[in-house]
C-alpha positions as CSV (number, residue, x, y, z in Angstrom):
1,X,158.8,109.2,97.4
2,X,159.1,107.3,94.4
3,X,159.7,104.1,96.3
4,X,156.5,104.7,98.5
5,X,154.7,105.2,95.2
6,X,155.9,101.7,94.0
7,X,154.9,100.2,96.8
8,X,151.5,101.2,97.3
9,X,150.9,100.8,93.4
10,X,152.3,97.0,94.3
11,X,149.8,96.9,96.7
12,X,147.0,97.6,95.0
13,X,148.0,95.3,92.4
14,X,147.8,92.8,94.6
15,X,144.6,93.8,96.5
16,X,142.8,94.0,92.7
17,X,144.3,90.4,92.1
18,X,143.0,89.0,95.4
19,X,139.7,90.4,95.0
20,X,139.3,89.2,91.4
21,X,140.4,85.6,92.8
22,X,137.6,86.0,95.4
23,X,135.2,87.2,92.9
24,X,136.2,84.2,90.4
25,X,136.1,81.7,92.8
26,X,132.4,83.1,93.9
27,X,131.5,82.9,90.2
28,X,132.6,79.3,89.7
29,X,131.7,78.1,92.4
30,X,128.0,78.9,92.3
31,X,128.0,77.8,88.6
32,X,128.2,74.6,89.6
33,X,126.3,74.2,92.9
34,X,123.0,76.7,92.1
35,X,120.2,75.4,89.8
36,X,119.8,78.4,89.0
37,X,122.9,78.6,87.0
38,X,123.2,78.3,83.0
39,X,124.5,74.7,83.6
40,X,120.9,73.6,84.7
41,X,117.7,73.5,82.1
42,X,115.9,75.3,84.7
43,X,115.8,76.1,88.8
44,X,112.3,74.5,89.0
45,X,112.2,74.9,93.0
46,X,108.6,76.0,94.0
47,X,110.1,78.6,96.9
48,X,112.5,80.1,94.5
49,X,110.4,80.2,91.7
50,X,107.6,82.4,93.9
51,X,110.1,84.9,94.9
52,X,110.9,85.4,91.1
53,X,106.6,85.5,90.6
54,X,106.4,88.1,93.6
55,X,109.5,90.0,92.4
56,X,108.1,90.4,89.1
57,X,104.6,91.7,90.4
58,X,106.6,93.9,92.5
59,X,107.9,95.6,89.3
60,X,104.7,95.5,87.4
61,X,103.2,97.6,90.0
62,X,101.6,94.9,92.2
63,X,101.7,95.2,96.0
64,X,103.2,91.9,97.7
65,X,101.1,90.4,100.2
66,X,98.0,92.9,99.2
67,X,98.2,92.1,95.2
68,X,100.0,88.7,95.5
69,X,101.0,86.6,98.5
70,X,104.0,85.2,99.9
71,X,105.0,85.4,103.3
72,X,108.5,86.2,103.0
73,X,110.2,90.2,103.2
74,X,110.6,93.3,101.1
75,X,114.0,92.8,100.2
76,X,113.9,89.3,99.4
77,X,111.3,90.1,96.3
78,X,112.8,93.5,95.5
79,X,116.1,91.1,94.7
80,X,114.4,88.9,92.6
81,X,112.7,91.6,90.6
82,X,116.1,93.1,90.0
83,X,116.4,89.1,88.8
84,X,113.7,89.4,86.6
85,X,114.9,92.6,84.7
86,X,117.7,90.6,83.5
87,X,115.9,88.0,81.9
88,X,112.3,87.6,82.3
89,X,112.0,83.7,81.7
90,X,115.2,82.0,83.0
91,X,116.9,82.3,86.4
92,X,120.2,83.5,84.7
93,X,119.8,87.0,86.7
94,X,119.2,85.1,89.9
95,X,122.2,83.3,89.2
96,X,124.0,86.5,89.1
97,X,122.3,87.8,92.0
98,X,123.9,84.7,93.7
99,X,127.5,85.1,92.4
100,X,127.2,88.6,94.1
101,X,125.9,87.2,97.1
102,X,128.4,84.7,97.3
103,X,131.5,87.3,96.8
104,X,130.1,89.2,99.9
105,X,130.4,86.0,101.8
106,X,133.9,85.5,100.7
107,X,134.7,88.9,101.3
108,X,133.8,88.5,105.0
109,X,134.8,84.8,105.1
110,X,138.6,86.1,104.5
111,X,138.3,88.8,106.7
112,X,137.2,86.9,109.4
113,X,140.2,83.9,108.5
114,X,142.2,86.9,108.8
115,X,142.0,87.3,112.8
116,X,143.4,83.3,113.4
117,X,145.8,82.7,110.0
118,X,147.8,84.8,108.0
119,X,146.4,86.9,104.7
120,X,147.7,84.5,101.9
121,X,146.7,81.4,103.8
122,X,142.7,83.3,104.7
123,X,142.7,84.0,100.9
124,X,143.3,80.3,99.6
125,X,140.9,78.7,102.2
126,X,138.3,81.0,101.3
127,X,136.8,79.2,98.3
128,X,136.7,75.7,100.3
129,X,134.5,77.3,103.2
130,X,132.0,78.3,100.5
131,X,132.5,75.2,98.8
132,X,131.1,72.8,102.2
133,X,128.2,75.5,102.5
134,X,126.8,75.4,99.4
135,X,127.2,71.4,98.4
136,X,125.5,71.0,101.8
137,X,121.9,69.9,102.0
138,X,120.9,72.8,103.5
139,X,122.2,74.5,100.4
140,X,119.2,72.7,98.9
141,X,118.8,74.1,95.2
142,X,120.2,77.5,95.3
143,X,118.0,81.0,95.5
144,X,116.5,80.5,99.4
145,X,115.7,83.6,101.3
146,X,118.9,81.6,103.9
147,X,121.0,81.7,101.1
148,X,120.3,85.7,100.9
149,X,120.8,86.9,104.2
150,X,124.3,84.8,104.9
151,X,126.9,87.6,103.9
152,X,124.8,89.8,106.1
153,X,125.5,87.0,108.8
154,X,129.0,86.9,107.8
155,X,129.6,90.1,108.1
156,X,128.1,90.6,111.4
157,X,130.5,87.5,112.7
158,X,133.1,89.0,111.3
159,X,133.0,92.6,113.1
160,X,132.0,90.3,117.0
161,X,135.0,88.2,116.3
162,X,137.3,91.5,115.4
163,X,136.2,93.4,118.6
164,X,136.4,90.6,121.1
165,X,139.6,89.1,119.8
166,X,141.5,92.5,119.0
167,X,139.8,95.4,121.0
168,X,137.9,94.2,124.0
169,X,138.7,95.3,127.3
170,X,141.0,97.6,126.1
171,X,138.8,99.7,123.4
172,X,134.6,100.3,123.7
173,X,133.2,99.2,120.0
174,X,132.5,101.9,117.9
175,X,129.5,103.7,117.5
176,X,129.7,103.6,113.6
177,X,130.5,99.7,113.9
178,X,127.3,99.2,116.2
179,X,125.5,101.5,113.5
180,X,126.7,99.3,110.5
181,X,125.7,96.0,112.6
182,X,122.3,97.4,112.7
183,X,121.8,98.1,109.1
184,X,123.0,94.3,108.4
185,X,120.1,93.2,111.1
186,X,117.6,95.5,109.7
187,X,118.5,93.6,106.1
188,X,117.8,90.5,107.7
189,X,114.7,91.5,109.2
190,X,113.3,92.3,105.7
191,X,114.4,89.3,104.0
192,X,113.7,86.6,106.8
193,X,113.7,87.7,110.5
194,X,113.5,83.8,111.9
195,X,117.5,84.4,111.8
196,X,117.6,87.7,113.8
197,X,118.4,85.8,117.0
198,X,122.2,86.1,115.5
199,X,121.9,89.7,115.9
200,X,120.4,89.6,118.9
201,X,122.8,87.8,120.2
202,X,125.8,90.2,119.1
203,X,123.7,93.6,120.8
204,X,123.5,91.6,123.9
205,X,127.0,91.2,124.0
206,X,128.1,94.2,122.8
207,X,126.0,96.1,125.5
208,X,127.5,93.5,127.8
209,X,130.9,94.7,126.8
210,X,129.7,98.1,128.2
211,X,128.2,96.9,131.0
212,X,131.4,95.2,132.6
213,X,132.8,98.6,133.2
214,X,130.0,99.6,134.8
215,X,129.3,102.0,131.8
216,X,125.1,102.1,131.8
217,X,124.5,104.7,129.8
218,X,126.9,103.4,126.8
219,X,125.6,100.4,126.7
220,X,121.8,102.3,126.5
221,X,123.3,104.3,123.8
222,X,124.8,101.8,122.0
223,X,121.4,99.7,122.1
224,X,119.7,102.7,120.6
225,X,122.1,103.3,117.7
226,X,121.9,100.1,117.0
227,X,118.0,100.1,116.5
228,X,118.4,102.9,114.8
229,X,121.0,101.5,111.7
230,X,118.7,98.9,112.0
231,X,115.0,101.0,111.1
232,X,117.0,102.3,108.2
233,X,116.0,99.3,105.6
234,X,112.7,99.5,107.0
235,X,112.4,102.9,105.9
236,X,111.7,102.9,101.8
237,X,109.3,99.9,102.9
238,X,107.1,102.1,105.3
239,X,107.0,104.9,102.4
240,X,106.1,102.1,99.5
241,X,103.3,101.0,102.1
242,X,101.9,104.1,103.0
243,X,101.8,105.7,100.1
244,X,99.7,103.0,99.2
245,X,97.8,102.4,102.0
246,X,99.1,99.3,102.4
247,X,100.8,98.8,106.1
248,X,98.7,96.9,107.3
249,X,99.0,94.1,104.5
250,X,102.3,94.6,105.2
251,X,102.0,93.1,109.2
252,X,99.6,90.9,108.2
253,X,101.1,89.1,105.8
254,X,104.9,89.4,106.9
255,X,105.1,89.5,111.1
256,X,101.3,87.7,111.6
257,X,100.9,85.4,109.4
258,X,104.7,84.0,110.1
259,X,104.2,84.2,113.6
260,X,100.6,83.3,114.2
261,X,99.9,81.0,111.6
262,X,102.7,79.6,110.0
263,X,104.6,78.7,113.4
264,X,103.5,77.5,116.6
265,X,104.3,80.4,118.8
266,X,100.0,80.8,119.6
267,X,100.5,79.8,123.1
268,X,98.7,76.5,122.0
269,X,102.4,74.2,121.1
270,X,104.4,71.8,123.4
271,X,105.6,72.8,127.1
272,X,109.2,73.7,127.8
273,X,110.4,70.3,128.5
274,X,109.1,69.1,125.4
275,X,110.3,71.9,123.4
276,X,114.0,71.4,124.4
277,X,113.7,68.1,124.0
278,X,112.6,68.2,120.3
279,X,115.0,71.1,118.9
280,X,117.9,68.3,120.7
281,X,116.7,66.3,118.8
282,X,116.6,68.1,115.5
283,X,119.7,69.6,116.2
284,X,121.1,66.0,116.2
285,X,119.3,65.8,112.5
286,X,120.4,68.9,111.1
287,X,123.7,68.0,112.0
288,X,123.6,64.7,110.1
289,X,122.2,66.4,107.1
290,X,124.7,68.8,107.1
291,X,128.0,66.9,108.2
292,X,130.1,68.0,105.3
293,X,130.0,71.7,107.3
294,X,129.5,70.8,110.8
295,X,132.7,68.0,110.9
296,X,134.3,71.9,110.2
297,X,132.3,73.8,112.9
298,X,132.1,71.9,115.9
299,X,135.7,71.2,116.3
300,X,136.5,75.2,115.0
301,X,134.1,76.4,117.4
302,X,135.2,74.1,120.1
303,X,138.5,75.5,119.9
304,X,137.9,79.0,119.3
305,X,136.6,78.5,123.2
306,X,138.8,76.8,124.0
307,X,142.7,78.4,125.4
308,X,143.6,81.8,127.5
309,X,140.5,83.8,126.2
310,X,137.9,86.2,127.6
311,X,135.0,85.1,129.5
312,X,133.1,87.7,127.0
313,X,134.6,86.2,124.2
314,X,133.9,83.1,125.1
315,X,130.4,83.8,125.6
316,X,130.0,85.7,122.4
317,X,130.4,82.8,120.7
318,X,128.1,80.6,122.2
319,X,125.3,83.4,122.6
320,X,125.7,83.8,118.6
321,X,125.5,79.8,117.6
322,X,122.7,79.5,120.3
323,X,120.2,82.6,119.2
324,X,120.6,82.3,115.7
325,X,119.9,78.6,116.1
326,X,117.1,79.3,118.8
327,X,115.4,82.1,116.5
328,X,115.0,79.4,113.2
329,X,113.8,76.8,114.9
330,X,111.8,77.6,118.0
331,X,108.9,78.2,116.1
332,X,108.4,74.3,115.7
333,X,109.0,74.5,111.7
334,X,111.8,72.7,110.1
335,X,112.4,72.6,106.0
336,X,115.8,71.3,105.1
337,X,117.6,75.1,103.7
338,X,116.4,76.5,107.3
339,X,119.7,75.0,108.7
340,X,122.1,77.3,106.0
341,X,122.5,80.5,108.2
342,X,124.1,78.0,110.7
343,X,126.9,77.3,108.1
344,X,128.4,80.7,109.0
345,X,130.3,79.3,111.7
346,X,131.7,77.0,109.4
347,X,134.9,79.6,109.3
348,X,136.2,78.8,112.3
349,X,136.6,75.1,111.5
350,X,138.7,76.1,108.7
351,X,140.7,78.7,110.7
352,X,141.7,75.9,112.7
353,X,143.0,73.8,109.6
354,X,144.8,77.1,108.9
355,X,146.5,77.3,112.0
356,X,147.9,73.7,112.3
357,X,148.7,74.0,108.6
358,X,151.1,76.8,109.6
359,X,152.4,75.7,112.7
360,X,152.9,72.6,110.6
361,X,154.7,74.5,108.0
362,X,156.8,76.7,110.3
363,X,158.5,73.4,111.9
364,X,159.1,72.2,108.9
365,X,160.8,75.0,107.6
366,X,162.7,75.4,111.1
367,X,163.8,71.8,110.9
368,X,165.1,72.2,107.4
369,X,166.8,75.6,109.1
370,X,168.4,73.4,111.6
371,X,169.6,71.0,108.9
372,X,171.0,73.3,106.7
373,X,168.7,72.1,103.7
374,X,166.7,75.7,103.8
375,X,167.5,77.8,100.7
376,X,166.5,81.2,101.4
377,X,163.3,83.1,103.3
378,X,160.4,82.9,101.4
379,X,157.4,85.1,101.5
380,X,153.8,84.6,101.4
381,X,152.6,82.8,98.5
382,X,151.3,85.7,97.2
383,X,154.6,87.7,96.6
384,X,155.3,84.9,94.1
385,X,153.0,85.9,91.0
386,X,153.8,81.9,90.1
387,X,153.3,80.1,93.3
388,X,150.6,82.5,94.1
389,X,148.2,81.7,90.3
390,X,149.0,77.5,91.2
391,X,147.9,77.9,95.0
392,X,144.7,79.9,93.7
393,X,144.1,77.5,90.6
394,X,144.1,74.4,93.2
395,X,142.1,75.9,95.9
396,X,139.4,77.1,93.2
397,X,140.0,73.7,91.6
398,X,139.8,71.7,95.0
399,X,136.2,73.5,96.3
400,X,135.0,72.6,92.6
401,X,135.8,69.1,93.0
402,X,134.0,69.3,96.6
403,X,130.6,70.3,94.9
404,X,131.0,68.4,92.3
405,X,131.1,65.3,94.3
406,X,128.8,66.1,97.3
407,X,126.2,68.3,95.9
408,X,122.7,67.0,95.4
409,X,122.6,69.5,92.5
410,X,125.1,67.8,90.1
411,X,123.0,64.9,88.8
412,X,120.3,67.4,87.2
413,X,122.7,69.0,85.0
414,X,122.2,66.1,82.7
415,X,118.2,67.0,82.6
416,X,117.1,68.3,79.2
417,X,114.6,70.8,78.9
418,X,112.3,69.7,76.3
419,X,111.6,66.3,78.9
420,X,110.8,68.7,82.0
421,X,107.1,69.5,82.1
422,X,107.3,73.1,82.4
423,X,108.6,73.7,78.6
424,X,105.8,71.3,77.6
425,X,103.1,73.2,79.2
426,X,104.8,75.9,78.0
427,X,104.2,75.5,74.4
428,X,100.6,74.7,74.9
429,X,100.3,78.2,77.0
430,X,102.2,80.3,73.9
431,X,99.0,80.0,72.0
432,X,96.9,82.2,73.7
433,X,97.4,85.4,73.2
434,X,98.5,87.4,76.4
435,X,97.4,84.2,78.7
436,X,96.7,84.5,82.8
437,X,97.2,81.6,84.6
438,X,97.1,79.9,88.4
439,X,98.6,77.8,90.4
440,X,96.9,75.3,92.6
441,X,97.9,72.5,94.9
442,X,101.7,73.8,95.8
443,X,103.4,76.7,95.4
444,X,104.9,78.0,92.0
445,X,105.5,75.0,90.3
446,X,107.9,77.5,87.8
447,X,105.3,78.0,85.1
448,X,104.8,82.0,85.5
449,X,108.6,81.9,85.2
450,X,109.0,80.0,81.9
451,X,106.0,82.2,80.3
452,X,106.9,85.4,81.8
453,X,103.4,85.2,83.4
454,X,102.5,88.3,86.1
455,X,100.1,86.7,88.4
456,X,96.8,88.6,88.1
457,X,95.3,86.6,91.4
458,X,96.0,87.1,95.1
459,X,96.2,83.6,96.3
460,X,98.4,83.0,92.7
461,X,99.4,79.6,94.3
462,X,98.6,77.4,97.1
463,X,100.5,78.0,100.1
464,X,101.5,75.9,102.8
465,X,99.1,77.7,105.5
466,X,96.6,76.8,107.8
467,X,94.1,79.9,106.1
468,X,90.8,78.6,104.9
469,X,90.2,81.6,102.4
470,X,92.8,80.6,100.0
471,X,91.5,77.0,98.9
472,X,88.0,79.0,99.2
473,X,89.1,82.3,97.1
474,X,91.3,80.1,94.2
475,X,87.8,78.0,93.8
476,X,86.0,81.5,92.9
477,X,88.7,82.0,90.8
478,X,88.0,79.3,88.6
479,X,84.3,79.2,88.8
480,X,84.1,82.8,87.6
481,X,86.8,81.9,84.9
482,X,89.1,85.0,85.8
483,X,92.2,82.9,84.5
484,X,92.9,81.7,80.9
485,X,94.9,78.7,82.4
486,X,94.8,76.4,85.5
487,X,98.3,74.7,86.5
488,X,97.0,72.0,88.9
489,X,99.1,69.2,90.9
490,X,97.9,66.0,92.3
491,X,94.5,67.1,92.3
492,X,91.9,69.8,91.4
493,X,88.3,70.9,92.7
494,X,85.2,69.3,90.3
495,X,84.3,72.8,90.0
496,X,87.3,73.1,87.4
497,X,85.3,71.0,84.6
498,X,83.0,74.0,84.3
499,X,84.6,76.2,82.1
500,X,88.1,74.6,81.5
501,X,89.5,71.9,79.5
502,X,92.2,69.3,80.2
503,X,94.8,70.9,77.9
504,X,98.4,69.0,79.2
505,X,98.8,65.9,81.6
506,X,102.9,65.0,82.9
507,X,103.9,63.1,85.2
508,X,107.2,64.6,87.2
509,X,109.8,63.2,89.7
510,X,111.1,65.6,92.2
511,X,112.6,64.7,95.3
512,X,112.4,61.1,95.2
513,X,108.2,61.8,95.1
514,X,106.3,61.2,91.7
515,X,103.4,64.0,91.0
516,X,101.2,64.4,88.6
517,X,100.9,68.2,86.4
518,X,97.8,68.9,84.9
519,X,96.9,71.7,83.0
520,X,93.1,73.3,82.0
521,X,92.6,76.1,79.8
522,X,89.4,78.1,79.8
523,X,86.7,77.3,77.3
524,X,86.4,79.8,74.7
């Protein structure tokens, strides 16, 4: 009994240990890669920076979409306002929002390096998958809505891969894991829902799983306890909507305006031929972009087809990599951080490494066996507290060093705050008491952030839609004065002279592109 006890109390020593290395390595490794960490002056990103506006509306009773626009889902903001309770003016609760996000994708990274390599091997490659995703391109600058829903992809590849490798034909899938799948879709769906192909992908297969045994009805039930896990996120949203009568904003401005107006999907976009044709050929693109990741996922997912496997399994795969990537970019819209969700496949490049590494390692050891050189069995890395801290301090060390040199990020740790724009305007804004401001000719330019500013307009910034009404209603807005300041780029309606001043002029380079800041504050 007492040697049972020791054992599982060495155990869980050693679970606690792995988990903090996950944790750590999640922790330093977003550090450096996110602007959003304390490394950076600021995250100035326009998408990330309306999130954080729309999140912190969200929690000073504002309705999103209704109150203040942005086109993305409930979750998504209701993240960010959790941000913003941690500090109101900097993106250091983001970046903590990120860190967790990032353990949950090494979490299910491991698990999944767990069904091709062995446990201390999965644990030490861990860090280096994360490492490719986020110094990618599609990375971009850390806080997208992709970046948000990826452990909710991992996870979902992680319990296809388990049931296909381990348990199919031999075991039907579990209701509860169909359930759980579900929920991680229904997440998705309220965060960004161009990505829900993935899951579509895994219910088809999954039904298809009962369908080979000629079991109908399973596969019917299974389809149905999978909606259901999946209406369960949907469910605090319907009640926050209809208790305020607000539903209706809800579909307009989430599933229309994505669908209708922001995409091409009216029935009035390119025919088949030329559709195919064109996401070829920006599949060809994204994969340039993004080679640090995909010289890891082609060949991992090429042999994870490849050998004595099931036709299912084999089809799983591909139906997974071809919906998700069908469901971002069928709509005809193409930004570079749309292309990060496709980075969860990345795993299986690096389960590969694993394997050779071990087969590798195993002949070496047999060969020094056979020559009489081999001093005694050893264990996993991991049993040896020693070798097991040095192999963690070099993986941690090694995905650090693969950021550091590949991502885009890096070179704007060396930016100062008092030379970036916003903390200039920023000063000028302080000396109004209680100021309102808006946003015009892009989207959150970052100065609600820096001010702690809750937009008080609608249209709080100009979005990247076809819709007449906002360029029409953020006119009104300045005719009738409504705002104390005007943040304006490249340009501004003649209407503006009126009742504002030109209070701040700065010129700013972002993304190789010059633009011109200007800010107007009202009259008195």
């Amino acid at each position: 009994m007492a040697d049972e006890r020791n054992g599982m109390a060495i155990t869980g020593n050693r679970r606690m240990t792995e988990a903090l290395f996950l944790v750590l390595s999640a922790f330093l490794l977003m550090m450096l890669s996110t602007r959003s960490s304390f490394l950076y002056p600021c995250n100035d990103w326009n998408d990330a920076n309306s999130y954080f506006s729309v999140g912190k509306a969200l929690f000073h009773g504002k309705m999103p979409y209704r109150d203040v626009f942005d086109q993305k889902g409930m979750y998504l903001y209701f993240f960010y306002g959790l941000a913003y309770l941690i500090s109101h003016t900097t993106f250091i609760g983001v970046f903590f929002m990120e860190v967790i996000l990032a353990a949950f994708d090494l979490f299910g990274i491991c698990r999944i390096l767990q069904l091709y390599v062995k446990r201390s091997t999965a644990l030490l490659l861990s860090p280096l998958v994360l490492a490719v995703t986020v110094s990618s391109y599609s990375f971009y600058w850390g806080g997208s809505a992709e970046e948000v829903i990826l452990p909710f992809l991992i996870w979902g590849l992680y319990f296809s891969l388990d049931y296909f490798k381990n348990k199919y034909p031999c075991k039907k899938m579990e209701w509860k894991v169909i359930f759980i799948n579900g929920l991680l879709a229904g997440m998705v769906a309220n965060i960004k829902f161009t990505s829900l192909g993935f899951f579509f992908a895994w219910m088809m297969c999954a039904a298809f799983s009962f369908l080979v045994k000629k079991d109908f009805w399973d596969a019917v039930k299974g389809c149905m306890i999978f909606l259901l896990g999946m209406a369960v996120p949907f469910v605090p949203w319907v009640i926050y909507f209809g208790i305020n009568h607000g539903l209706y904003e809800w579909y307009w401005g989430y599933v229309y305006i994505n669908v209708f107006v922001y995409s091409n999907l009216n029935g009035e976009g390119p025919d088949l031929y030329e559709r195919v044709y064109t996401l070829s050929k920006l599949l060809y693109w994204v994969i340039r972009k993004n080679m640090i990741y995909f010289v890891f996922l082609i060949p991992g997912v090429l042999w994870d087809l490849s050998g004595r496997k099931k036709w299912l399994e084999r089809f799983n795969l591909l139906a997974l990599c071809f919906f998700l990537f069908l469901g971002i970019y069928v709509g005809g819209s193409e930004l570079p951080y749309y292309a990060l969700p496709l980075s969860v496949f990345t795993v299986q490049g690096f389960g590969l490494l694993g394997h050779v590494s071990e087969r590798l390692f195993a002949a070496i050891r047999n060969r020094k066996k056979t020559d009489g050189r081999e001093r005694s069995a050893s264990g996993s890395a991991w049993s040896n507290p020693g070798m097991g801290f040095a192999a963690g301090v070099v993986a941690m060390a090694l995905g650090m060093g693969i950021i550091f040199t590949n991502s885009m990020n890096i070179p704007h740790m060396q930016e100062k705050k008092e030379d970036i724009f916003l903390y200039k305007f920023k000063k000028i804004v302080e000396q109004t008491p209680a100021p309102t401001l808006l946003n015009i000719g892009c989207l959150d330019a970052g100065l609600y952030t820096v001010c702690d500013i809750v937009p008080s307009c609608r249209w709080f910034q100009t979005q990247t839609l076809g819709i007449d009404d906002v360029l029409k209603e953020q006119e009104r807005y300045i005719r009738e004065g409504q705002v104390s300041y005007v943040l304006a780029r490249d340009s501004y309606p003649d209407v503006i002279w009126e009742k504002y001043e030109l209070a701040g002029e700065e010129l700013w380079y972002q993304e190789e592109q010059e633009f011109t800041y200007y800010l107007f504050r009202r009259r008195a």
